[in-house]
VEXTOR-608805 format. One record per residue (C-alpha): x, y, z; residue number from 1. Coordinates in nm, 3 decimals, always signed. Layout:
<sepas>
c1_c2_c3_nr
X_Y_Z_NUM
...
</sepas>
This chain:
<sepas>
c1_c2_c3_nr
+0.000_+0.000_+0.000_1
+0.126_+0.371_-0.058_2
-0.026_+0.638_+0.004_3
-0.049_+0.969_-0.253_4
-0.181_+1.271_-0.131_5
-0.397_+1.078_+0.144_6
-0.511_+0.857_-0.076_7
-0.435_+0.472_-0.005_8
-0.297_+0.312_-0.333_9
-0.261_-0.054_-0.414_10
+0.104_-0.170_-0.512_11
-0.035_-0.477_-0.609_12
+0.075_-0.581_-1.034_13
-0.210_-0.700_-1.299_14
-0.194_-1.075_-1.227_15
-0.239_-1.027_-0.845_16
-0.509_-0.747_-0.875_17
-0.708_-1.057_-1.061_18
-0.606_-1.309_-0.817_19
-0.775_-1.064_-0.554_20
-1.083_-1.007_-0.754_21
-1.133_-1.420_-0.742_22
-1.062_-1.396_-0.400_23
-1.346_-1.147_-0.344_24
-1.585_-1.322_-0.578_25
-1.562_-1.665_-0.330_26
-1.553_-1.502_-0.003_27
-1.924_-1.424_+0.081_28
-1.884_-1.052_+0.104_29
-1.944_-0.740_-0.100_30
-1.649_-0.526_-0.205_31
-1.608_-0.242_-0.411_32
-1.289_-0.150_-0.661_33
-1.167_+0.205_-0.760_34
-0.914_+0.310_-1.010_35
-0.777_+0.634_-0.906_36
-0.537_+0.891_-1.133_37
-0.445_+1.217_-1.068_38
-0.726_+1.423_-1.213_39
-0.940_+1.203_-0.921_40
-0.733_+1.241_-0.641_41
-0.704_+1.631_-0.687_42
-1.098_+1.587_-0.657_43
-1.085_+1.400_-0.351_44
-0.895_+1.689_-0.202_45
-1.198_+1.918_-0.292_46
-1.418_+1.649_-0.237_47
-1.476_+1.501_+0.127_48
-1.728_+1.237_+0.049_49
-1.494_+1.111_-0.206_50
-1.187_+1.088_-0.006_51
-1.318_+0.884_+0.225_52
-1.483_+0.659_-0.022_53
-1.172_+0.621_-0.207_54
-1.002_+0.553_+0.118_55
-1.268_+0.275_+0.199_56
-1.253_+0.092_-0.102_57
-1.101_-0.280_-0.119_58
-0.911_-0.187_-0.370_59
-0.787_+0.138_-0.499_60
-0.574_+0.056_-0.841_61
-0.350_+0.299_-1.013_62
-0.491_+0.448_-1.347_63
-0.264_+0.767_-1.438_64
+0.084_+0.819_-1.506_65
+0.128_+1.099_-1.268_66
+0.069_+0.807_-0.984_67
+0.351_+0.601_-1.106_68
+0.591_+0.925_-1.119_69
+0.472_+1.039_-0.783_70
+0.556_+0.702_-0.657_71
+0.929_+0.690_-0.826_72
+0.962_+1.022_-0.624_73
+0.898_+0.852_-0.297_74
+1.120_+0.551_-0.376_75
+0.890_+0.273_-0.495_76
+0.818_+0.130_-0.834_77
+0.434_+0.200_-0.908_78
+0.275_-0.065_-1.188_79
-0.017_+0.099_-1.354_80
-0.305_-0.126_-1.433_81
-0.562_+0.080_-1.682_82
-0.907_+0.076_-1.631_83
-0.902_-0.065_-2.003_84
-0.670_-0.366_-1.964_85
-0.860_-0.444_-1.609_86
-1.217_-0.486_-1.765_87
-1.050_-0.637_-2.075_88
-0.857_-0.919_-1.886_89
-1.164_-0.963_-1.614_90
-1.384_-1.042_-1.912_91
-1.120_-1.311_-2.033_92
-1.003_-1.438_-1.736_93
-1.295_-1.473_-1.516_94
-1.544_-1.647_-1.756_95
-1.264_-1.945_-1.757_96
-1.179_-1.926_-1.395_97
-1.504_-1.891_-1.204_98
-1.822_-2.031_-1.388_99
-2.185_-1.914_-1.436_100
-2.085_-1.534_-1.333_101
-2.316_-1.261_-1.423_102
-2.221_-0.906_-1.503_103
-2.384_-0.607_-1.497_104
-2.314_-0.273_-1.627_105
-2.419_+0.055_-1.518_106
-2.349_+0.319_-1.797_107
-2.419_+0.688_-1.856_108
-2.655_+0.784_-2.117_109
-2.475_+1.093_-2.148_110
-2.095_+0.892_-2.284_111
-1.983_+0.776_-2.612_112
-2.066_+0.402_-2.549_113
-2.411_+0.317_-2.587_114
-2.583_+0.037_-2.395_115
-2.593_-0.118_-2.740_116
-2.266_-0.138_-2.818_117
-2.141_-0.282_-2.497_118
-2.372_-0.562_-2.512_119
-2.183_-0.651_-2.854_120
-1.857_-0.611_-2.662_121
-2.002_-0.809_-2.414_122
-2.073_-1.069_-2.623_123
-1.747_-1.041_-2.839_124
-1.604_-1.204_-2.525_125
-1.873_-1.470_-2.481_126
-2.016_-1.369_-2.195_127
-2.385_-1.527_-2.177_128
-2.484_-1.367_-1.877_129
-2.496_-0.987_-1.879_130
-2.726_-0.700_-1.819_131
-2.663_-0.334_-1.929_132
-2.809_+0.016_-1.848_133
-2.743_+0.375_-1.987_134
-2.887_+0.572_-1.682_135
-2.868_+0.917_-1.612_136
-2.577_+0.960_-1.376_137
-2.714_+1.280_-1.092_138
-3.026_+1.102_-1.108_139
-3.158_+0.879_-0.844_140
-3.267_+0.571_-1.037_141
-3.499_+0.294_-1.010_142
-3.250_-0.053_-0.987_143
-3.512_-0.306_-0.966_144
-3.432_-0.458_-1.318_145
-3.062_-0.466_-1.160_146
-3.165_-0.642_-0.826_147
-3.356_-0.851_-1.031_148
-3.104_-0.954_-1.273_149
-2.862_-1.076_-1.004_150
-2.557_-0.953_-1.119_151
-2.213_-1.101_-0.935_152
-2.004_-0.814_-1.099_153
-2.094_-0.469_-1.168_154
-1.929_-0.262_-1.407_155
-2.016_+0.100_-1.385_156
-1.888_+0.394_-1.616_157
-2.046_+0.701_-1.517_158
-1.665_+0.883_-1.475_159
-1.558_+1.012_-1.122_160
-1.698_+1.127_-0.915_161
-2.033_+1.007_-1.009_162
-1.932_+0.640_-0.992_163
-1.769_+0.579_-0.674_164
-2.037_+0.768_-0.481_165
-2.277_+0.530_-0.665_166
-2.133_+0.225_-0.586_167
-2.062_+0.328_-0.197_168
-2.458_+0.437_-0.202_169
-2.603_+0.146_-0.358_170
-2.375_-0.152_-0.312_171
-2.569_-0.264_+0.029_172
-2.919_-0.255_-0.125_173
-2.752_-0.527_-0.439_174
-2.711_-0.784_-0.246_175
-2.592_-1.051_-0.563_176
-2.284_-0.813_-0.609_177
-1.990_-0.943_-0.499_178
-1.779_-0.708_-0.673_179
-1.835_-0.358_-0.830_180
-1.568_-0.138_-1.004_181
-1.576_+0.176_-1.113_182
-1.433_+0.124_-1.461_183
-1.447_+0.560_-1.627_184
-1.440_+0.516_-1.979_185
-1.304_+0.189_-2.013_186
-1.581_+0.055_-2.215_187
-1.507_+0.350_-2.489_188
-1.208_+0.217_-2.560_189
-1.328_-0.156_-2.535_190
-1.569_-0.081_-2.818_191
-1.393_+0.133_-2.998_192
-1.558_+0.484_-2.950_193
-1.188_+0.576_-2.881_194
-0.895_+0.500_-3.023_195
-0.607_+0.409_-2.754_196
-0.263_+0.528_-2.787_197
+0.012_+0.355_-2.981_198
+0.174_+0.151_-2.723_199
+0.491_+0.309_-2.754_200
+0.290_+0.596_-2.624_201
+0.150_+0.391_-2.311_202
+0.480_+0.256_-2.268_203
+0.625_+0.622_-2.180_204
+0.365_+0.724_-2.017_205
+0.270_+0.992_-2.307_206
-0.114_+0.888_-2.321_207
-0.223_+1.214_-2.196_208
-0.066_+1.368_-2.503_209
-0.224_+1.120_-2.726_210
-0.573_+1.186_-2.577_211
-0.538_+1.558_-2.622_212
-0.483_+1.536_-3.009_213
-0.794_+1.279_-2.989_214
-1.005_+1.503_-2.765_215
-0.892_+1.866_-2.719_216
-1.221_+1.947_-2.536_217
-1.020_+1.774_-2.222_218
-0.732_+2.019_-2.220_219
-0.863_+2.088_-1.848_220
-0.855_+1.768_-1.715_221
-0.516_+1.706_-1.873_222
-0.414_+2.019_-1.709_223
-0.498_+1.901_-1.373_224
-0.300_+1.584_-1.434_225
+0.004_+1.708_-1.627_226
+0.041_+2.029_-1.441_227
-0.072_+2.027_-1.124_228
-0.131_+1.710_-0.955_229
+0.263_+1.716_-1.005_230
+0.257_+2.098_-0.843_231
+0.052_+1.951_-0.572_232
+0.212_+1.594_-0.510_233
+0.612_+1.807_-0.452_234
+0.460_+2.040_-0.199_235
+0.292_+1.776_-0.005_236
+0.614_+1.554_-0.002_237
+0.846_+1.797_-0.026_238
+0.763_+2.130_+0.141_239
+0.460_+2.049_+0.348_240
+0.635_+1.815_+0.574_241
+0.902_+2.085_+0.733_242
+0.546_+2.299_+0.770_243
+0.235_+2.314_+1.020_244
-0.067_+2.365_+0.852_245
-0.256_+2.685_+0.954_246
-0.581_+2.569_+1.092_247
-0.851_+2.696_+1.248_248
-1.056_+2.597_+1.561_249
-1.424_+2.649_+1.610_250
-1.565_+2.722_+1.936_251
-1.961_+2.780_+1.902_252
-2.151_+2.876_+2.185_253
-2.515_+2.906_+2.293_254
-2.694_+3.102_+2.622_255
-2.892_+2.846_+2.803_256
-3.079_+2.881_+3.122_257
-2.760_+2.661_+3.263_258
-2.551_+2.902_+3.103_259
-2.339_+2.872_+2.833_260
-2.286_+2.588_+2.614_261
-2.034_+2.444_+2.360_262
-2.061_+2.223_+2.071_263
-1.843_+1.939_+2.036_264
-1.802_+1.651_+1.777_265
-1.730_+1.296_+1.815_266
-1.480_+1.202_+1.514_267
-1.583_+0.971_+1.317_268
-1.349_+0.692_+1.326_269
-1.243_+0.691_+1.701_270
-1.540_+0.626_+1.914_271
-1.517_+0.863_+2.222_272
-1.311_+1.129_+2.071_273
-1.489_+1.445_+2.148_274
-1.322_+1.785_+2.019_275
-1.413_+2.064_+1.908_276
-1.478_+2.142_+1.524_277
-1.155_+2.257_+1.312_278
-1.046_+2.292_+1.011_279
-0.811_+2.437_+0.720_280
-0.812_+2.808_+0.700_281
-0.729_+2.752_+0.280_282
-0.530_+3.128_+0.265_283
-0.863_+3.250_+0.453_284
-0.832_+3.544_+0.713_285
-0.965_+3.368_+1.068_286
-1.330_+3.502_+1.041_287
-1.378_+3.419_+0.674_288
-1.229_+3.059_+0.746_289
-1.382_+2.983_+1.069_290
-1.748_+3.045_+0.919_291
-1.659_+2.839_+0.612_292
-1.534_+2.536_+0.831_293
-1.852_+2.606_+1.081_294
-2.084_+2.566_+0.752_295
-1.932_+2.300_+0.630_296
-1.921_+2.071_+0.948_297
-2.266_+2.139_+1.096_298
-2.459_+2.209_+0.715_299
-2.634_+2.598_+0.832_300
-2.497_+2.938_+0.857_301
-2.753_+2.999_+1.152_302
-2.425_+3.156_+1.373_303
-2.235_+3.512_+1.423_304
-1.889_+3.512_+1.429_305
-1.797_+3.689_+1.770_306
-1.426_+3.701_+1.741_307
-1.063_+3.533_+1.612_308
-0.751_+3.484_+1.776_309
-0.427_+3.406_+1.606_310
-0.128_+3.169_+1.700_311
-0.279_+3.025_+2.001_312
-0.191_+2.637_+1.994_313
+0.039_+2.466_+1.748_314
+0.152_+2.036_+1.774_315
+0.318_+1.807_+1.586_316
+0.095_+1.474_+1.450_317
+0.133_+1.209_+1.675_318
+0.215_+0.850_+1.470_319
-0.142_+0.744_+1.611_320
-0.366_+1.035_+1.478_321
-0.602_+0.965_+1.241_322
-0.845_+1.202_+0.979_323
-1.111_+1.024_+0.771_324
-0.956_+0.692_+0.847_325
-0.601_+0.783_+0.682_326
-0.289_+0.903_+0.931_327
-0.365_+1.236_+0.924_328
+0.031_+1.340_+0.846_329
-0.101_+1.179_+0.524_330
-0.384_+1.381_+0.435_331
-0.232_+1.701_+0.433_332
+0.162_+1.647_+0.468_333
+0.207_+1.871_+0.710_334
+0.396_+1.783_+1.029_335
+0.160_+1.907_+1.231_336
-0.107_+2.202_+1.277_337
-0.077_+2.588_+1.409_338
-0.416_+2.673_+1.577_339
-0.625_+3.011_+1.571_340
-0.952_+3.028_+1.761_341
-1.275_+3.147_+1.598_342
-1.550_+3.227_+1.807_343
-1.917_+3.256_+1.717_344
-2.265_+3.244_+1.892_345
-2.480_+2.973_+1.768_346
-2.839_+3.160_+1.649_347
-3.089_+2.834_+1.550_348
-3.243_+2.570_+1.692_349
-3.065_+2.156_+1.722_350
-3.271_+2.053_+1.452_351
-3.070_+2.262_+1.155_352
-2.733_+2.136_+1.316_353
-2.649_+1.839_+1.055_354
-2.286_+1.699_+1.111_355
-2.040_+1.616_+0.887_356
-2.089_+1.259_+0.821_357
-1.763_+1.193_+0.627_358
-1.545_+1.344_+0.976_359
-1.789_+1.293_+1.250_360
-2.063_+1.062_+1.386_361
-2.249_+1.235_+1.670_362
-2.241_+1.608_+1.834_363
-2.347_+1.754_+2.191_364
-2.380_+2.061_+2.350_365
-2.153_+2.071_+2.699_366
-2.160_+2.348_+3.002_367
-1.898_+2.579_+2.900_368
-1.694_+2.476_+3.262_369
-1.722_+2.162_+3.162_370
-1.538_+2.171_+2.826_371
-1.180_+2.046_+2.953_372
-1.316_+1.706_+3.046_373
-1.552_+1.617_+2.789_374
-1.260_+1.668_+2.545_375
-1.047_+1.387_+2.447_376
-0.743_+1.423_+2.708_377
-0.520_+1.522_+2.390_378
-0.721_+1.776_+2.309_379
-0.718_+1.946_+2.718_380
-0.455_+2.155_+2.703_381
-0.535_+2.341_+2.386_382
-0.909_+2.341_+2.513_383
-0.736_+2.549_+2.817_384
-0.615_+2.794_+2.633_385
-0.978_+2.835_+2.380_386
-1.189_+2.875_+2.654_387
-0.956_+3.095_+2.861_388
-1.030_+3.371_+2.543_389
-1.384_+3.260_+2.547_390
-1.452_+3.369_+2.913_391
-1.215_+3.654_+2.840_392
-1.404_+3.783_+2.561_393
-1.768_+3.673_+2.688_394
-1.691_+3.878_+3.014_395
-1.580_+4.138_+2.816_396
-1.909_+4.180_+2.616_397
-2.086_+4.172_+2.943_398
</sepas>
C-alpha cells in the first residue's frame, strides 16, 4: 500500500489485482474497486465524500501516469493497471476461472458508449450472462431490473466522481454483487468509440498527449494531471512536511438557562473522541475561514462570528492520529497544525445542526466549565487555552 496525497494506493501488479478479484468473488462478502489517477485524487482533495470513499474501497488501483511518477519520487516502483486492460482481462479471465458469473453494467446515457454497443462487446467475449443500463448519472434511479437480474459483478462507467459515490450508495441494497468497479471510460475504448494510444505511447507514459490530439475538449482535465497534480504531489512531499498547517478551531456557543454551552463533535473513526470542530483556514483570514469550516461541518450558517484569535496552539501529529480513516500526516503532509480560535454564537435551533458525516458521527452541547473534560485528554490543554479567550471575551461583552 502507498499512500499519494492521502489517498491509499494498491502496489499490487495485474496478475495479483485478478487473483484478488477471485478472491473477493468466493468469499461471501461485497467489495467495491476504484481506479484512481491524478485528475481524481485532486478531486478528492476538494471532495470530502470522495476521499473517504476512495479511502474505503477494497481496492484502490493505479490508473494515471502521474501516480507512477509520484511514486518513483517517494522511492517505490508504481505498476499501472488501466481501467481498459482491467475490464479487458476480467472479461477473459474470469469467464474461464469462475463459472456461471453474471455481469452487470451501469453506464451513462450521457458517454460515447451506448448500452448497445457494450452488449456486442459483451458478447465479443462470450459472456452469456450480462445485463446493461445507460442511466442518467445525478439522477436517483430505479435498480429493480438490476436487483432482479442478479448480477455477481458490476461494471459501472459514469466517470468520477459520479461512480464511486454510486457504488458506496447502492452496493448494500444489491445484495448478488460481490464485486463492483468503477471502470471511467473503459468501455469506450473496449468498443472502440476511442482509439487508444500507440503503445509506444503507453509505454512512456505519453497517453495524456495522445488523448489531447484525440479530444482537445479535455485540455482541463489534462491540465490538472500534467500540471498540477505534479505541483501539488512536490509540496505535499516535499515542502509540506518541514510545515504546520494553519488551521482553524471552532468554538460555538449558545446562552442556556444553565448558562453557556459548547458544541463538540465525536470524530468519526475513534469512538469517544470528542473535540471541538476545526479545520483548514485555505489562505482564509480567521473570520472568513472559521465560518466556512462552521458551515461545512454542521450544514447551516444559523451563527455570528464573535471574534478570532491568532497563533494560540500549534503540535506536531502524533504516529497514532487519524483524519477520515487515513494518518492524518497523510492527508495534508504537514507535520503538524498551528491553531487560531474562531469564536461565534450559535443563532438556531438543534434541529438545523447536521454533522459532517464523512469526519464525524455524533455532536453535543456541553456546560462551557465543563469543556476540559468532555474533550479527548489530547485535546485538554489546547481546550485550556480556547476557553480561557472565550470567558475573556464573553466577560468582556458583558
Amino acid at each position: 500500500m502507498l499512500n499519494i496525497l492521502g489517498v491509499n494506493i494498491s502496489t499490487l501488479e495485474k496478475e495479483e489485482v485478478l487473483k484478488k478479484i477471485e478472491q473477493f468473488l468466493k468469499d461471501g462478502k461485497q467489495h467495491y474497486i476504484v481506479t484512481p489517477n491524478p485528475e481524481i485524487i485532486l478531486e478528492a482533495r476538494r471532495d470530502e465524500e470522495l476521499f473517504y470513499i476512495l479511502n474505503k474501497a477494497d481496492l484502490a488501483i493505479p490508473d494515471g501516469a502521474g501516480l507512477k511518477f509520484a511514486a518513483l519520487a517517494m522511492g517505490r516502483n508504481l505498476r499501472r493497471v488501466t481501467g481498459a486492460d482491467l475490464v479487458g482481462d476480467l472479461l477473459k479471465n474470469l469467464r474461464f476461472t469462475i463459472y456461471d458469473l453474471r455481469f452487470g453494467v451501469m453506464n451513462w446515457k450521457g458517454g460515447l458508449s451506448k448500452k448497445e454497443d457494450i452488449e456486442k462487446v459483451l458478447a465479443e467475449f462470450k459472456i452469456k450472462d450480462f445485463f446493461v443500463k445507460d442511466i442518467s448519472r445525478d439522477v436517483e434511479q430505479d435498480l429493480s431490473d438490476l436487483v432482479k437480474f442478479k448480477p455477481d459483478i458490476l461494471f459501472c462507467a459514469f466517470g468520477a466522481p459520479y461512480q464511486e459515490k454510486f457504488i458506496y450508495h447502492n452496493l448494500p441494497n444489491l445484495p448478488s454483487v460481490k464485486v463492483a468497479i468503477g471502470v471511467g471510460g473503459a468501455f469506450d475504448f473496449l468498443t472502440g468509440k476511442i482509439k487508444r494510444a500507440p503503445k509506444i505511447m503507453r509505454w512512456l507514459c505519453l497517453e495524456w498527449l495522445w488523448r489531447l490530439a484525440k479530444q482537445p475538449h479535455r485540455v482541463k482535465r489534462i491540465y490538472q494531471a500534467v500540471i498540477i497534480f505534479p505541483l501539488k504531489f512536490i509540496k505535499w512531499r516535499f515542502i509540506h512536511p518541514l510545515l504546520y498547517r494553519p488551521n482553524v478551531v471552532c468554538l460555538l456557543y449558545r446562552k442556556s438557562k444553565n448558562g453557556y454551552e459548547i458544541l463538540l463533535a465525536e470524530r468519526k473513526n475513534e469512538p469517544g473522541h470528542w473535540q471541538l470542530l476545526q479545520g483548514g483556514t485555505e489562505g482564509e483570514d480567521l473570520m472568513r475561514a472559521g465560518a466556512r469550516e462552521l458551515r461545512e461541518e454542521i450544514d447551516t450558517d444559523k451563527f455570528k462570528g464573535v471574534a478570532a484569535f491568532p497563533d494560540l496552539w500549534k503540535y506536531k501529529f502524533g504516529n497514532n492520529s487519524m483524519c477520515r480513516g487515513v494518518p492524518t500526516k497523510y492527508v495534508h503532509g504537514y507535520k503538524g497544525q498551528k491553531q487560531g480560535l474562531f469564536i461565534a454564537e450559535f443563532l438556531g435551533e438543534d434541529k438545523d445542526i447536521t454533522i459532517n458525516f464523512w469526519d464525524h458521527k455524533n455532536w453535543k452541547w456541553v456546560k462551557a466549565d465543563n469543556l476540559i473534560t468532555e474533550v479527548h485528554p489530547v485535546r485538554r490543554e489546547a481546550a485550556r487555552i480556547f476557553l480561557e479567550k472565550f470567558k475573556n471575551r464573553i466577560t468582556h461583552n458583558a
